[in-house]
N, C-alpha and C positions, 0 to 999 in steps of 0.2 A: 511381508515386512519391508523388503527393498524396495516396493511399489508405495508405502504410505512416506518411507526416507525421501525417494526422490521426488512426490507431491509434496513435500515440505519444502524440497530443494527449489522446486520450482517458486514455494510460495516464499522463498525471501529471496528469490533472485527479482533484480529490476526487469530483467525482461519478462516476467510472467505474473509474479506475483502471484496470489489465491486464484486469482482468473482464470490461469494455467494450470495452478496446482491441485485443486478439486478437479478439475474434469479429467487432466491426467490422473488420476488418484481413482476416481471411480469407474474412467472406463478402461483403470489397468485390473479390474477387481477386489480395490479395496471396500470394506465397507459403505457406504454415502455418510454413515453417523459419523466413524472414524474418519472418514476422508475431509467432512467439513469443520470438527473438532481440529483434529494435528494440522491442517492449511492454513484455517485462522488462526490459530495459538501461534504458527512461524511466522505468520505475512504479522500480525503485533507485533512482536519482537524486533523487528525492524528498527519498531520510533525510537528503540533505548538508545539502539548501537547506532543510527542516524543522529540522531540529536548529541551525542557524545561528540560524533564525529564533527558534527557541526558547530559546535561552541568549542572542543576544544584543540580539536587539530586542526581543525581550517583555522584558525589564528597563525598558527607557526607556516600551515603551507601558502598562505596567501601572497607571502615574500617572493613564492617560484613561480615565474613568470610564465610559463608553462599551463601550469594549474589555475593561476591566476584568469588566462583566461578561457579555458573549458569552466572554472567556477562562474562567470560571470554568463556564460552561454547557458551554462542549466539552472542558474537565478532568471534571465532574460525571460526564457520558455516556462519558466513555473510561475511567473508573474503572470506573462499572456495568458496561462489555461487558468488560473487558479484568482488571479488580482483581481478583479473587481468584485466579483462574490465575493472573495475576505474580506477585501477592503470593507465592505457595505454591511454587510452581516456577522462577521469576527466567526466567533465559534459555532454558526448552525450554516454561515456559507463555507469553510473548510469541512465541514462534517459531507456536508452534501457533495461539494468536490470530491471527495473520497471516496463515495458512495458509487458512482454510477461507476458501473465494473466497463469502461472502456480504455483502451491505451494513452498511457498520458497520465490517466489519474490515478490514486492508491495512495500507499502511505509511504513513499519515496516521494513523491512531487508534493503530498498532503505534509511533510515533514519539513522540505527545504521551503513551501509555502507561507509555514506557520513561524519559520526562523526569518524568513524576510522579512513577516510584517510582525515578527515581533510577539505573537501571543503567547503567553506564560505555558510554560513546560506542561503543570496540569491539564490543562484544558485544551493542548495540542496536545495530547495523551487522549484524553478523552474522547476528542469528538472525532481525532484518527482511528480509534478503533471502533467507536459506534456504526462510521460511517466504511469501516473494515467489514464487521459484522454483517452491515446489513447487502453489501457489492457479494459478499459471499452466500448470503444468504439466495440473492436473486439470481446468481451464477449455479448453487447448488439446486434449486429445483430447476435451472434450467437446463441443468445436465440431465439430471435426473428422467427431468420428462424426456429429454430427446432420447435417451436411451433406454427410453420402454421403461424404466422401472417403476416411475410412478403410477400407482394405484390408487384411483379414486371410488 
């Protein structure tokens, strides 16, 4: 049970996210069904508590000049990795950004991506978790097989 808590842990922390949290998760002994189940269900959960964060308290802290400018440094960087696929494609280029399970991208930069350039709450809901879904999907069988378990 501590071992599926702290793959969860890992999978809503920015530094790991699902990436982290499945393969911690299954090569702590958790199940692979369970480990890719509870990783995903945490690393989603994200976009609620991001996206709150983003529309309603970043208004008041934008005044603290401090914050002001670490905010403007992690918009800069989610621009560079994430802008021009949004820009160009909206919702299947943020979905794809998401998707590929490398550092950088997920649904923390898939989040403050889709608030920069503005796409509606549903559909950065959406296409954050399809493309959740499927980074976890490619990270879980690729646990999986490094660690001998998969059976063909």
């Amino acid at each position: 049970m501590v071992e599926i808590i702290n793959g969860m842990l890992w999978s809503i922390s920015p530094f790991g996210e699902a990436k982290v949290g499945i393969p911690y998760a299954i090569l702590n002994g958790v199940n692979p069904i369970l480990a890719f189940l509870f990783c995903f269900i945490a690393n989603v959960l994200v976009f609620p508590v991001m996206h709150f964060f983003l529309h309603f308290i970043n208004k008041h802290l934008l005044g603290w000049r401090l914050y002001k400018i670490g905010a403007i440094k992690i918009a800069k960087r989610a621009k560079k990795g994430a802008g021009k696929n949004v820009l160009k494609y909206g919702f299947w280029g943020l979905l794809i950004f998401v998707m590929v399970p490398i550092p950088g991208t997920g649904v923390y930069a898939g989040t403050i991506a889709a608030y920069l350039f503005r796409i509606p709450k549903g559909r950065a809901f959406a296409a954050n978790s399809i493309g959740i879904f499927f980074s976890c999907v490619i990270v879980w069988v690729a646990t999986i097989a490094a660690s001998g378990e998969l059976v063909l």
